[in-house]
N, C-alpha and C positions, 0 to 999 in steps of 0.2 A: 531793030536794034539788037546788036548780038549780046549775052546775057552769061557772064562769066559764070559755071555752075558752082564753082568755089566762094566765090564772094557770095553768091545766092544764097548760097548755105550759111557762109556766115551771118550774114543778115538774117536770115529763118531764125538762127538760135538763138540770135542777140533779141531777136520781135519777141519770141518763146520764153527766154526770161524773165524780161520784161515785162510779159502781161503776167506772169506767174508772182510776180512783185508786185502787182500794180499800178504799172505805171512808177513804182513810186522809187528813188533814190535808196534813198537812208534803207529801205527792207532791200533793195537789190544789194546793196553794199552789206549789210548783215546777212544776207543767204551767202555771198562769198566770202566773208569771213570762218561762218560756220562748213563751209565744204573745203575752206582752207584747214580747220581744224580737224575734222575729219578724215580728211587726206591728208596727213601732213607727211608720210613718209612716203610718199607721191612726189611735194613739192623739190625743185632743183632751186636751190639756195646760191648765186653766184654773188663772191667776194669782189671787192672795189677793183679795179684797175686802175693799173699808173698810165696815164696819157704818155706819149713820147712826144721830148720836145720836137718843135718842128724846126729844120733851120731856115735861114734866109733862101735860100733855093726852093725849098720843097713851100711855103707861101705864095699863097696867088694862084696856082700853077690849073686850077679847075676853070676857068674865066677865058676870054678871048683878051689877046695879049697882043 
């Protein structure tokens, strides 16, 4: 089975966190808070976007028709 080495890696880090947490939620969720704080002029801040409306044309149009 061929083995994306991208996604591998993602998983390795996400595994590496997690045991550095404990398995445990609530500490993984407070280690990224605190390296949000830490980093915070790191963080990219993106504001709401307006959806555009869609009209009757452009609806449906991904589907078999």
């Amino acid at each position: 089975m061929w083995v994306d080495p991208i996604v591998q890696e993602v998983r390795d880090a996400a595994d590496r966190l997690a045991r550095e947490a404990g398995y445990d939620l609530h500490e993984f969720c407070e280690r990224l808070r605190e390296h949000e704080r830490r980093y915070a002029a790191r963080l990219v801040t993106l504001g709401p976007r307006r959806l555009q409306a869609q009209t009757a044309g452009d609806a449906g149009n991904s589907g078999p028709g």
